[in-house]
C-alpha positions in Angstrom: -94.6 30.0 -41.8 -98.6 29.1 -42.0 -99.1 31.7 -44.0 -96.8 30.7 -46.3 -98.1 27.1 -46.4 -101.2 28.6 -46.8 -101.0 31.1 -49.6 -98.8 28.8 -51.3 -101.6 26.4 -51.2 -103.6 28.5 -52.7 -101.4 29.2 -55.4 -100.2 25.7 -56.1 -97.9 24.7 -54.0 -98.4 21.0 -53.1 -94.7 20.6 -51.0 -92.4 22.6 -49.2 -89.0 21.7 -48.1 -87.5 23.7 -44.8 -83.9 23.5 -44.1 -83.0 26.0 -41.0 -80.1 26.1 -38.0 -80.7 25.1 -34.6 -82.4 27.8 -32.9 -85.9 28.0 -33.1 -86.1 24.4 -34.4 -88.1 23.0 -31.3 -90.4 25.6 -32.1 -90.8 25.0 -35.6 -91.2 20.9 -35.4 -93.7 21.1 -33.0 -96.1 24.2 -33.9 -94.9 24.1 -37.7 -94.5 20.3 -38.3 -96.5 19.0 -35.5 -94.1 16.4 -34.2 -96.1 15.3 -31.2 -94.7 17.5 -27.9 -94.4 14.2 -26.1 -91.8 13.3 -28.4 -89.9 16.2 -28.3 -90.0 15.4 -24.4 -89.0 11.9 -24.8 -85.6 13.3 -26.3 -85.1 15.5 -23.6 -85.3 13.0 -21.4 -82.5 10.9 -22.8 -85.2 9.1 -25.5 -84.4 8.4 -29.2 -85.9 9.6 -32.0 -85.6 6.2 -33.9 -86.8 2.4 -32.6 -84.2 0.6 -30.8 -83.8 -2.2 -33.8 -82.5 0.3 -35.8 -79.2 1.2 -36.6 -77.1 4.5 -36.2 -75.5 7.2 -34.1 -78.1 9.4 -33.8 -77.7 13.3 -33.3 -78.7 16.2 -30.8 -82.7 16.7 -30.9 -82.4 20.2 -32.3 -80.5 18.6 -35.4 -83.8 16.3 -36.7 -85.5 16.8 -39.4 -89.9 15.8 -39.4 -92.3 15.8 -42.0 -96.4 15.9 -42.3 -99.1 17.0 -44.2 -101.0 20.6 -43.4 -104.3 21.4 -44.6 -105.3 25.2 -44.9 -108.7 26.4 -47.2 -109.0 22.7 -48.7 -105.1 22.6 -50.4 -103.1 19.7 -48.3 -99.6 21.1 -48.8 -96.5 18.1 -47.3 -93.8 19.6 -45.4 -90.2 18.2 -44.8 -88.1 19.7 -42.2 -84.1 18.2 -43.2 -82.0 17.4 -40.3 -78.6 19.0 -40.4 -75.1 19.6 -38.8 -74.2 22.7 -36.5 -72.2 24.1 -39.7 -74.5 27.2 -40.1 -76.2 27.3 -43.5 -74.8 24.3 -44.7 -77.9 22.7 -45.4 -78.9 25.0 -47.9 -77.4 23.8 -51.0 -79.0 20.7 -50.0 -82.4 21.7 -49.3 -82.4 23.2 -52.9 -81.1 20.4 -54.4 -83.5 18.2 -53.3 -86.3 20.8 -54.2 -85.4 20.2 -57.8 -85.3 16.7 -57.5 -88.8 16.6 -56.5 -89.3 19.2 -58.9 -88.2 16.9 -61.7 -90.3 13.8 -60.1 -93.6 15.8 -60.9 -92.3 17.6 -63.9 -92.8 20.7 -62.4 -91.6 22.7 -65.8 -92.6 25.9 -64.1 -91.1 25.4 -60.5 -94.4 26.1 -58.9 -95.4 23.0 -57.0 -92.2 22.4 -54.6 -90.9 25.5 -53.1 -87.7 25.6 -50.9 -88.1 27.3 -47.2 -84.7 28.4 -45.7 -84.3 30.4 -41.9 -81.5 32.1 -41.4 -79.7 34.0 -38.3 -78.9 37.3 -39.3 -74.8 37.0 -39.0 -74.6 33.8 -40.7 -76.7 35.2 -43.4 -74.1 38.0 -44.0 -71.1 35.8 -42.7 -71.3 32.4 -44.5 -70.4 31.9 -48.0 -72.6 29.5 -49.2 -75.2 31.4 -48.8 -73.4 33.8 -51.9 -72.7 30.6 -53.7 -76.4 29.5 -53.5 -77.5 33.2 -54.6 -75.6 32.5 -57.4 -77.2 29.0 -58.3 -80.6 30.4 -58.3 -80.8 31.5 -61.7 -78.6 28.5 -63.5 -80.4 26.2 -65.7 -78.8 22.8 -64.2 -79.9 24.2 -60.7 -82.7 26.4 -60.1 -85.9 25.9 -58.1 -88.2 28.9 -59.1 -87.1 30.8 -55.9 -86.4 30.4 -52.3 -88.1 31.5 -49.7 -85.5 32.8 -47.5 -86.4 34.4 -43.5 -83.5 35.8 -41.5 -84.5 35.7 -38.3 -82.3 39.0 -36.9 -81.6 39.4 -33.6 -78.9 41.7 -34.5 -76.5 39.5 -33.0 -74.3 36.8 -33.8 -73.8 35.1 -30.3 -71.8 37.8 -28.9 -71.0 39.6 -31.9 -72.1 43.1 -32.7 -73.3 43.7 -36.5 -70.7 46.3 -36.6 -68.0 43.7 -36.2 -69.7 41.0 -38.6 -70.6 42.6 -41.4 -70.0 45.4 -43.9 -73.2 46.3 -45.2 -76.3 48.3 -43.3 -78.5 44.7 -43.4 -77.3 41.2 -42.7 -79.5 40.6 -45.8 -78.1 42.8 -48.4 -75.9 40.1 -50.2 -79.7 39.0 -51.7 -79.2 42.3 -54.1 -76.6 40.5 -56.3 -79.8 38.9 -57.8 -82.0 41.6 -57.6 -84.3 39.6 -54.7 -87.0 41.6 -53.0 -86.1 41.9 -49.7 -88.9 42.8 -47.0 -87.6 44.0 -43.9 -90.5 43.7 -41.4 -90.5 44.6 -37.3 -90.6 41.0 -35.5 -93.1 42.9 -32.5 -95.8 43.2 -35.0 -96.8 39.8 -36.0 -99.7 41.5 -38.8 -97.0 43.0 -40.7 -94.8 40.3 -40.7 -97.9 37.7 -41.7 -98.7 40.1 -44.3 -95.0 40.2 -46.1 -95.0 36.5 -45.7 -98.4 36.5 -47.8 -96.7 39.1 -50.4 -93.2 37.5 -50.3 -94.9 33.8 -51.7 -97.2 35.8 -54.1 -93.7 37.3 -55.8 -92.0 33.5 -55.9 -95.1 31.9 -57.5 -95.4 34.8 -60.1 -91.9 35.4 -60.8 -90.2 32.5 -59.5 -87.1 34.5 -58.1 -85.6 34.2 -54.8 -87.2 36.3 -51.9 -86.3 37.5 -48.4 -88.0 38.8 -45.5 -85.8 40.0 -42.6 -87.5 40.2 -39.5 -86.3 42.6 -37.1 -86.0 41.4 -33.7 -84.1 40.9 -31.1 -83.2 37.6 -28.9 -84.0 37.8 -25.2 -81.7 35.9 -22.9 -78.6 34.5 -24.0 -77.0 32.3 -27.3 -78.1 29.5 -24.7 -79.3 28.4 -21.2 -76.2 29.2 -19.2 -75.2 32.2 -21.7 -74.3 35.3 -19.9 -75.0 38.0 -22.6 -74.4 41.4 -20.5 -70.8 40.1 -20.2 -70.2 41.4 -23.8 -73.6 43.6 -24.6 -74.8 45.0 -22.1 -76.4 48.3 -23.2 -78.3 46.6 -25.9 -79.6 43.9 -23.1 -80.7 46.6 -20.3 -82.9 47.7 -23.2 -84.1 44.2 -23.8 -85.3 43.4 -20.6 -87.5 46.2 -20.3 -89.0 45.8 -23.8 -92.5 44.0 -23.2 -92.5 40.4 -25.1 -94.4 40.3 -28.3 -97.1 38.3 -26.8 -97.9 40.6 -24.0 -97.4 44.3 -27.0 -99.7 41.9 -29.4 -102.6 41.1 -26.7 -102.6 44.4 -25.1 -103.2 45.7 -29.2 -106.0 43.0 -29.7 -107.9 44.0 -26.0 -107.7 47.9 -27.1 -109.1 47.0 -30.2 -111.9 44.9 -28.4 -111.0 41.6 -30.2 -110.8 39.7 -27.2 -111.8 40.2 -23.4 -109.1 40.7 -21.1 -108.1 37.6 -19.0 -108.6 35.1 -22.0 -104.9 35.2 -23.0 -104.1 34.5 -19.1 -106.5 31.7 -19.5 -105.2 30.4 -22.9 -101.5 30.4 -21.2 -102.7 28.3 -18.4 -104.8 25.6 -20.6 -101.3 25.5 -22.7 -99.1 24.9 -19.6 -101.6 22.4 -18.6 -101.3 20.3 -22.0 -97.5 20.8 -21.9 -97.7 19.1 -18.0 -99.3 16.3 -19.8 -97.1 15.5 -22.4 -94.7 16.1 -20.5 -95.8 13.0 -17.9 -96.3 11.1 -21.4 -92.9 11.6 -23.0 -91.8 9.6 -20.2 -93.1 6.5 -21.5 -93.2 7.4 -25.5 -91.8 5.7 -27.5 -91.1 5.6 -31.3 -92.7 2.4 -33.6 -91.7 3.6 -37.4 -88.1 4.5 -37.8 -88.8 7.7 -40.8 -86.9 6.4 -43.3 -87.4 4.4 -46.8 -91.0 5.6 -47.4 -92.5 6.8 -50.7 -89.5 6.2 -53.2 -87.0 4.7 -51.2 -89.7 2.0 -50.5 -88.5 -0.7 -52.9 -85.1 -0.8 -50.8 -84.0 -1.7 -47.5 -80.6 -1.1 -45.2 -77.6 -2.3 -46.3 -77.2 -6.6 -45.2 -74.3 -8.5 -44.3 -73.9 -10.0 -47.1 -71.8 -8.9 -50.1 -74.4 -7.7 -53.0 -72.3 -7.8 -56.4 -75.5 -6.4 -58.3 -76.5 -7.5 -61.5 -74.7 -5.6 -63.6 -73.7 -6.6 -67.7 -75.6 -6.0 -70.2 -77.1 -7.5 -73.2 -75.0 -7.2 -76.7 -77.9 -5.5 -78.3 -78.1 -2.9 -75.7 -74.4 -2.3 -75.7 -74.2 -2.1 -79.6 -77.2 0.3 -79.4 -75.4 2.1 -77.5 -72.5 2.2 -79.6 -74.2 3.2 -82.3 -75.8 6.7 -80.7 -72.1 7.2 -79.3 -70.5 7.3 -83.0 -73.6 9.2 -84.6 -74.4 12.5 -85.3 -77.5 14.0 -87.1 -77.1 14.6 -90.7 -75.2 17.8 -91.7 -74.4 18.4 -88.1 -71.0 20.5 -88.1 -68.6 18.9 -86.0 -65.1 19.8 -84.6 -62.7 17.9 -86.2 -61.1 16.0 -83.6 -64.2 15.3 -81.9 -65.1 13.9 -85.8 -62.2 11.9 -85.3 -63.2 10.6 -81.5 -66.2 9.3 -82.8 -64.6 7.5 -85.3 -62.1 5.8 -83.2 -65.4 4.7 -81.4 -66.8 3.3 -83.9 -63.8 1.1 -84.4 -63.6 0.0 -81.1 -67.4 -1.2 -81.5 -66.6 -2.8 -84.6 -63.3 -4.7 -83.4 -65.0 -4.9 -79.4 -61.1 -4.3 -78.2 -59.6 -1.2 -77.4 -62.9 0.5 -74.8 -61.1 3.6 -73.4 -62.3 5.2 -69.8 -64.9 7.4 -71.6 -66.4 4.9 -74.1 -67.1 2.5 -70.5 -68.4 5.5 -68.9 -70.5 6.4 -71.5 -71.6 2.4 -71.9 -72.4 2.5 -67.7 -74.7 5.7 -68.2 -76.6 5.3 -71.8 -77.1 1.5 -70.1 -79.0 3.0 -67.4 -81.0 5.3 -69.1 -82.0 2.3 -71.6 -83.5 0.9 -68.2 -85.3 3.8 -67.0 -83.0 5.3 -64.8 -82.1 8.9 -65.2 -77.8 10.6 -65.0 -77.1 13.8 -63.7 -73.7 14.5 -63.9 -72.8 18.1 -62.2 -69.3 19.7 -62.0 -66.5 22.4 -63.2 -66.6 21.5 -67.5 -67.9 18.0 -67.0 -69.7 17.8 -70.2 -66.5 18.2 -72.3 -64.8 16.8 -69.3 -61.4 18.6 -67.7 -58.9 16.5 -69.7 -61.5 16.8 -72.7 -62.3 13.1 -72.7 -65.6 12.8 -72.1 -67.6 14.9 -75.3 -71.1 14.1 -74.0 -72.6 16.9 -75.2 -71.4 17.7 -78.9 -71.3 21.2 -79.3 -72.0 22.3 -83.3 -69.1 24.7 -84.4 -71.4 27.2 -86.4 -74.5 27.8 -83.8 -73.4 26.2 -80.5 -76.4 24.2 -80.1 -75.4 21.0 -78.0 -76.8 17.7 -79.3 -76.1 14.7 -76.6 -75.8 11.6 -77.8 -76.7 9.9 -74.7 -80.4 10.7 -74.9 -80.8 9.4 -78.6 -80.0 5.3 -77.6 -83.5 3.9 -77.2 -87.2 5.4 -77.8 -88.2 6.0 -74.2 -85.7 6.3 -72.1 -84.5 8.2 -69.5 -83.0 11.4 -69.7 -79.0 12.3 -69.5 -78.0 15.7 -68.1 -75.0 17.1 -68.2 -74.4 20.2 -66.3 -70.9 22.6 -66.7 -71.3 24.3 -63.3 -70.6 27.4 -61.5 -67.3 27.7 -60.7 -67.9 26.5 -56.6 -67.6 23.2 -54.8 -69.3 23.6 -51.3 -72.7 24.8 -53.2 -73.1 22.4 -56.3 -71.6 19.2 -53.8 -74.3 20.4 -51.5 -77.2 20.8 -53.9 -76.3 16.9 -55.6 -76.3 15.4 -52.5 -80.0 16.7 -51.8 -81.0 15.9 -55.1 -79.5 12.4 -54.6 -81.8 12.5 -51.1 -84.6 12.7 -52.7 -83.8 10.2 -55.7 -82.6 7.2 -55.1 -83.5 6.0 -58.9 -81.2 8.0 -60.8 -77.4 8.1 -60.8 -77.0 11.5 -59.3 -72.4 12.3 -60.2 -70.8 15.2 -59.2 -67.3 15.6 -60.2 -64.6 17.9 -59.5 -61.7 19.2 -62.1 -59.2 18.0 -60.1 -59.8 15.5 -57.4 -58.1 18.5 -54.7 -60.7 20.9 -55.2 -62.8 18.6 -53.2 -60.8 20.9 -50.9 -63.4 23.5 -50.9 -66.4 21.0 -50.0 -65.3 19.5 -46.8 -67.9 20.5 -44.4 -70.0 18.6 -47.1 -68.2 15.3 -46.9 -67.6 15.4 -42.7 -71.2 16.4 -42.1 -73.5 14.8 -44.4 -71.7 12.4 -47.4 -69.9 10.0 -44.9 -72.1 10.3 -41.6 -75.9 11.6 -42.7 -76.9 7.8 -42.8 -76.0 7.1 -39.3 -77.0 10.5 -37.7 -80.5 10.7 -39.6 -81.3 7.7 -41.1 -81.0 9.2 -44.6 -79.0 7.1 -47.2 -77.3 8.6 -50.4 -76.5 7.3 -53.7 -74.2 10.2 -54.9 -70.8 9.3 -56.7 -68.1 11.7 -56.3 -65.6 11.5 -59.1 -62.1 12.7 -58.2 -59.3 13.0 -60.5 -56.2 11.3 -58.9 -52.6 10.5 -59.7 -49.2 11.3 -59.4 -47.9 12.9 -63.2 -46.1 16.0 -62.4 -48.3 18.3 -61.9 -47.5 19.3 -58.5 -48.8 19.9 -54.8 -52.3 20.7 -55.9 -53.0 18.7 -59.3 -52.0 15.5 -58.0 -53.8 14.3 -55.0 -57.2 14.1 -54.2 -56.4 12.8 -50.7 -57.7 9.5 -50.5 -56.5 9.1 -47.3 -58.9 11.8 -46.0 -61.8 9.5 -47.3 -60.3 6.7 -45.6 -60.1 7.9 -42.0 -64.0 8.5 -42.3 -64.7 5.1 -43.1 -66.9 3.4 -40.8 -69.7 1.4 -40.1 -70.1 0.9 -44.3 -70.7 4.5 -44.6 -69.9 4.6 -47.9 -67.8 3.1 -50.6 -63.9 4.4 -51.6 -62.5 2.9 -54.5 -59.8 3.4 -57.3 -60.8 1.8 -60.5 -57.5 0.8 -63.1 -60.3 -0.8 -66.0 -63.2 0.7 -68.0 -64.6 -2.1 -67.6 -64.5 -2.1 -63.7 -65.6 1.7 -63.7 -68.5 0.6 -66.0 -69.5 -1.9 -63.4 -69.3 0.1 -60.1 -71.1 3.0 -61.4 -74.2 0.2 -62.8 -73.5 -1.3 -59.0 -75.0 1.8 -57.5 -78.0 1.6 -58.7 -78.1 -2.4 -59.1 -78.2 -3.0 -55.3 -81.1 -3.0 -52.8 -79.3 -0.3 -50.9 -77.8 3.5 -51.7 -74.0 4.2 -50.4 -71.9 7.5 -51.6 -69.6 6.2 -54.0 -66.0 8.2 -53.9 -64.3 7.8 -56.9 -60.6 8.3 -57.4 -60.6 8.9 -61.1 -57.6 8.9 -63.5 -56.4 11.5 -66.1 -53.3 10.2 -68.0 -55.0 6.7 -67.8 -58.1 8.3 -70.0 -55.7 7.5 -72.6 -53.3 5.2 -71.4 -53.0 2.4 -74.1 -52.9 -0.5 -71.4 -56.1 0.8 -69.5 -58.3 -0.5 -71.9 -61.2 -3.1 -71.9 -62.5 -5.7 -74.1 -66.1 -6.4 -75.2 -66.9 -8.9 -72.9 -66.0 -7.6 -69.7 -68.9 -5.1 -70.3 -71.9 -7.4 -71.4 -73.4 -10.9 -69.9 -71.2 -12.6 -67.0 -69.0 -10.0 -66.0 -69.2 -7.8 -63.3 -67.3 -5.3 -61.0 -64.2 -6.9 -59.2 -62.6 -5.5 -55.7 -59.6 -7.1 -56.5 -58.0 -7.2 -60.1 -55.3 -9.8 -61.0 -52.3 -9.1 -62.3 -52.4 -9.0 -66.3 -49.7 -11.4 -66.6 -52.4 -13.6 -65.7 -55.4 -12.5 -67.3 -55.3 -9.2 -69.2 -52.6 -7.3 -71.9 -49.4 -8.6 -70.7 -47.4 -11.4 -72.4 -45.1 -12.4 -69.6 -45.3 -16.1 -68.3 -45.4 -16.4 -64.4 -44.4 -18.7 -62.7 -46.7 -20.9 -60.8 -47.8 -19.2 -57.9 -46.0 -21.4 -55.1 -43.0 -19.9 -56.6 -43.4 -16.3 -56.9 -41.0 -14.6 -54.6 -42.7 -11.3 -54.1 -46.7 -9.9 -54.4 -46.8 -6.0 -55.3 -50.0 -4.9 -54.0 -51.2 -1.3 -55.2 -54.2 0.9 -56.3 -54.2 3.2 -59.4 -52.4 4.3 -61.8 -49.0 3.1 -60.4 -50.3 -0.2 -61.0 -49.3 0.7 -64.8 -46.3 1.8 -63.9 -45.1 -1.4 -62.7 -46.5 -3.4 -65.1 -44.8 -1.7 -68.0 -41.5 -1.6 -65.9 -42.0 -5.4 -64.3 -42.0 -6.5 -68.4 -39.6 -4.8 -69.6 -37.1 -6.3 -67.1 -38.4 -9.6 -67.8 -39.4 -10.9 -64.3 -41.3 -14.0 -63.5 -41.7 -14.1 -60.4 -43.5 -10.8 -59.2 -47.4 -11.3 -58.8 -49.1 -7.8 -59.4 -52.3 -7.5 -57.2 -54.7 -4.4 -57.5 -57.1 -3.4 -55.0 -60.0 -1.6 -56.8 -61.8 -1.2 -54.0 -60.8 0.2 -50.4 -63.9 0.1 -48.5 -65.5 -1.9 -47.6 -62.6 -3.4 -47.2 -62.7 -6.4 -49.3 -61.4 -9.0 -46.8 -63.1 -12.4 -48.1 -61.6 -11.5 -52.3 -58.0 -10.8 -50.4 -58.2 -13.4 -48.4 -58.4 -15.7 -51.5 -56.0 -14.0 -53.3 -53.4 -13.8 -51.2 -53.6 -17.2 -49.5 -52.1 -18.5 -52.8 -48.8 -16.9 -52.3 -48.0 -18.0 -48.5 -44.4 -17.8 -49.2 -44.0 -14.8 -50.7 -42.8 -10.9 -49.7 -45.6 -8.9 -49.1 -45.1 -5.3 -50.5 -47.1 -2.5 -50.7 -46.5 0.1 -53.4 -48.1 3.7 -54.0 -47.5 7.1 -55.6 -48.5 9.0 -52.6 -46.5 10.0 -49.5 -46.4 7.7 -47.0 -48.4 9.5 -44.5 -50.8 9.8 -47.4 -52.5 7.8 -49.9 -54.0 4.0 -48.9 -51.0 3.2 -47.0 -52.2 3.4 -43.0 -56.1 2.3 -43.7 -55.0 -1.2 -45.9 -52.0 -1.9 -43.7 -53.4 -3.2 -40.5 -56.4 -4.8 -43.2 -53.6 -6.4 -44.7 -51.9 -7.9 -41.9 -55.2 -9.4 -40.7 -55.8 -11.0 -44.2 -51.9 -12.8 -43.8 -52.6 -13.4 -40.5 -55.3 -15.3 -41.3 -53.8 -17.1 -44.6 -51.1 -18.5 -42.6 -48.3 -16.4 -44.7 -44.8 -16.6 -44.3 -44.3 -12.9 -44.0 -47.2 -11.1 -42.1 -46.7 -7.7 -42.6 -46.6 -5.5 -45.7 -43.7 -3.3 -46.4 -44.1 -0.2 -47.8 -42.5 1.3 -50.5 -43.4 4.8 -52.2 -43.0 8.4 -51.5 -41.6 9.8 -48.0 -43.2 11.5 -45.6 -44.1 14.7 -46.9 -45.9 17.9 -45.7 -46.7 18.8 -49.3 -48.8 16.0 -51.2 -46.0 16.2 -54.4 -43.5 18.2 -56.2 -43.6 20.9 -58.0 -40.3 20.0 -59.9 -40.6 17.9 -62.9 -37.6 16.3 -62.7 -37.4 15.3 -59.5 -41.3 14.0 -59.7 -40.0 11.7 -62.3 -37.0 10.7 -60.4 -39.3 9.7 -57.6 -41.8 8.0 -59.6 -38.8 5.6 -60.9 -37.0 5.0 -57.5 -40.0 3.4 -56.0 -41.2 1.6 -59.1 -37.3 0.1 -58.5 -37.8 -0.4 -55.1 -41.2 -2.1 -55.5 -39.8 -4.9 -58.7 -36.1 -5.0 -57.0 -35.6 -8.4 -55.0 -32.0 -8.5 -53.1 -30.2 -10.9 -52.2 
């Protein structure tokens, strides 16, 4: 690893970033990153790694990350270890992604200046597959780094398992040749050699800026832990290992033969160690931290997340938003266009020109080009989101005759920021991984990643469980990634309809992150400004829509985008201020509040109309969690009397339903309300998350919309 840091130096290196697993980790934060041995002692001895007035769950001591500055022939290189989960090599996508965040903070053009660092055990390198999926990010242009440095550690064991049993090729590392990676296999007893293909190894990355691997061939000496038994399941490969001599004792007896040092000195050296270890040891007990490592360097202008509600300032200024308008209806001269998209730019320009009629893509496109007029970079990531999976979004127009892209976005304003749209690889676990390290790493840009359908979010869950919704509170690292996730019951069936919302819901905790379902360009517009427009960073999980991209009543007027507006948790009904003409009556008299989320919100609208009834308050929540309790609590205190329902599309052992019923009762409880308790109304129970039958989808779909606007009686 020194020599690494220090030929890397050398060669212009000026960070590295080092994700690894668990073993060896002690090791590496104390002789690589020099975290004081007394407070590595400290945290064996029950300490934490973080003051006492801050905040947080903590995590296991062989799960933290460190940083610090090393200094090697005059080149000062900073190191970051990142803290991770036990999920073998799932830190990987994320130590690359923040590699090029930091790469496009110094605009590093060439990749040289930040290199990425990863360890790996030998069967997790063959076993895992993100280790494939990063292999095959390397080389992309929305995600490469100029090479990782990758060392597999191989013990030629995977706890108990034998290589024959856990993998098919003749080296763990031999799923590096899909990219045509040198791969240096090097014996672990002979620390020269493996020193020397270190030096080599970060030679090839700064020269060809390719991934590399060195595989050191070694073995592990006791167990996969302390109380580990390993003859149990190997034990002629461990009769062999205890009577191999440790590579300390086969390097010194090689450096007294060859007269380097007397013999002795290494006895002595051991004992002056042991001595300084019996020292810190003593002052571990009393160590304790006074700087909690977070929000240094750019995170420094923000601060944890208050009490208090922050709405963030978050309209803009007419001239910015017609500016904006302008480069989203514009195309160079003599610029051959498709001619639908011709005609998409022209129904922009009308909505511009009349300021009704903003569809979802025209008040995402006003969110983003509004933060890039302000300085702050987008990076939108995912499966076809520049053309966008239900081709609404166009943010990079393609010209039909060379296929030369021209983006809009980044012609608004001299000066700005930059727009980046990236159509990724065909992989979830991987590209979510690597946007959440970028995000890490930059809190000042709007770092999106969205899947093509709001299930395939599926694929990334070790992502979500491990770092999105807990990182905050185990490491004291805060995030700013959205996650957009197309959601909605149309027909589709079990695995184009949900992106199970509930899932996101039963991780909510301690404001770990935001969950919301937007129904308004408009309110989209202002949640995505919010993230950036607060003191603080949160994940932001999105439940996007897909037939409400074009859904005539989800659209949004001027005004809601520019000076005085702002994002709302709660939506009214539109009865009351919005599209629909009906008259309610006053609210002491409405008989019955549908409360709902989404796209079934239209659904009732267009069916509560068309009956003609009066006296049936439509309420939207827009935001799950935090759970809006003061904005409810106002809300509903103004129908006391009423029947308290709550509708959705999803099954009832799905969807909102079990996280905003008990929030619910508390807000009636504390209104005084007639009826305390919501009723549900929507799908049943169901194993599956919808039907694969048209028909009976639709059937569905009506029968609660009935039950929902039906009062008996």
């Amino acid at each position: 690893m020194e020599q690494i840091i220090k030929r890397g130096g050398a060669l212009g290196l000026e960070e590295i970033v080092i994700g690894m697993p668990h073993r060896g980790r002690l090791s590496v934060l104390a002789n690589v990153m020099a975290k004081p041995y007394r407070a590595i002692f400290n945290e064996f001895q029950g300490g934490s790694f973080k003051p006492e007035d801050v905040d947080g769950s903590g995590d296991v001591k062989y799960h933290l990350g460190a940083s610090s500055d090393r200094e090697f022939g005059g080149n000062s290189v900073h190191l970051s270890l990142t803290a991770n989960p036990s999920h073998l090599e799932a830190v990987n996508p994320v130590i690359i992604g923040k590699v090029r965040a930091k790469q496009d903070q110094l605009q590093d053009a060439k990749r040289t200046k930040v290199m990425p660092i990863l360890l790996h055990g030998d069967a997790a390198f063959a076993g895992q597959g993100v280790v494939a999926e990063c292999f095959a990010l390397s080389g992309l242009r929305g995600h490469k780094t100029g090479g990782t440095m990758h060392i597999v550690v191989n013990n030629q064991i995977g706890f108990t398992t034998a290589p024959h049993f856990s993998r098919s090729s003749p080296y763990p590392t031999d799923n590096a040749l899909v990219v045509e990676a040198p791969i240096f296999h090097v014996n672990g007893d002979d620390p020269e050699a493996v020193v020397h293909a270190a030096k080599v190894a970060t030679e090839f990355r700064q020269m060809f800026h390719k991934d590399v691997v060195i595989d050191i061939i070694c073995y592990r000496r006791f167990g996969h832990n302390e109380g580990d038994e390993p003859m149990f399941t190997n034990p002629i490969m461990y009769k062999k290992i205890k009577k191999q001599k440790t590579t300390l004792t086969l390097y010194t007896d090689t450096l007294v033969k060859d007269g380097l040092i007397p013999e002795g000195e290494i006895e002595d050296m051991k004992a002056a160690f042991q001595a300084r270890m019996n020292e810190e040891f003593e002052a571990g007990k009393l160590y304790k931290p006074n700087k909690a490592d977070w929000l240094d360097g750019k995170w420094s202008h923000l601060d944890k997340n208050k009490n208090d509600y922050q709405r963030g300032k978050t309209a803009i200024s007419s001239k910015t938003f017609f500016d904006i308008g302008k480069a989203l209806s514009t195309v160079p001269s003599g610029f051959p266009l498709h001619k639908t998209v011709s005609r998409l730019l022209e129904t922009k320009k009308t909505m511009f020109s009349n300021g009704v009629g903003f569809d979802w893509a025209t008040g995402e496109a006003l969110a983003f080009g509004s933060l890039l007029t302000e300085g702050y970079p987008v990076r939108l990531s995912g499966q076809d989101s520049t053309r966008g999976t239900f081709s609404q979004r166009h943010s990079g127009l393609v010209n039909q005759e060379t296929e030369e892209r021209y983006h809009p976005l980044n012609n608004v304003r001299a000066g700005q920021a930059n727009y980046e749209s990236i159509d990724s690889m065909l992989s979830e676990y991987a590209v979510l991984g690597f946007e959440y390290g970028y995000s890490l790493a930059e809190p000042n840009a709007l770092t999106l990643w969205e899947a093509q359908f709001g299930d395939f979010a599926n694929g990334a869950q070790i992502m979500f469980d491990q770092f999105i919704s807990s990182g905050e509170s185990k490491w004291l690292r805060m995030s700013g990634l959205v996650v957009l996730l197309p959601h909605g019951f149309e027909g589709q069936g079990p695995e184009h309809s949900s992106a199970r919302l509930e899932r996101f819901l039963q991780m909510c905790g301690q404001d770990n992150w935001i969950v919301a379902n937007c129904t308004t360009p408009a309110n989209y517009f202002h949640i995505l400004r919010r993230q950036i427009h607060r003191d603080f960073r949160k994940p932001l999980i999105l439940m996007t829509p897909k037939s409400l991209l074009r859904h005539k009543l989800a659209v949004s007027k001027a005004e809601e985008f520019t000076t005085g507006s702002s994002f709302h948790r709660v939506l009214w009904d539109d009865a009351q201020l919005g599209s629909s003409k009906t008259k309610l009556v006053a609210d002491k008299n409405i008989k019955r509040v549908v409360m709902c989320s989404g796209k079934v919100y239209y659904d009732l609208l267009e069916e509560r109309d068309k009956r003609g009834l009066r006296d049936i308050y439509l309420l939207r929540f827009e935001q799950f969690y935090p759970f809006p309790a003061q904005s409810a609590v106002k809300e509903l205190g103004r129908f006391k009397g009423a029947e308290m329902i709550w509708c959705q599309e999803e099954p009832k052992n799905q969807g909102g339903w079990t996280f905003i019923e008990p929030n619910i009762e508390w807000v009636l409880e504390r209104v005084k309300a007639d009826n305390n308790r919501p009723r549900y109304v929507g799908r049943a129970t169901s194993a599956s998350p919808a039907t694969g039958l048209a028909s009976i989808h639709k059937a569905q779909q009506t029968a609660l919309v009935d039950e929902a606007l039906t009062i008996k009686g």
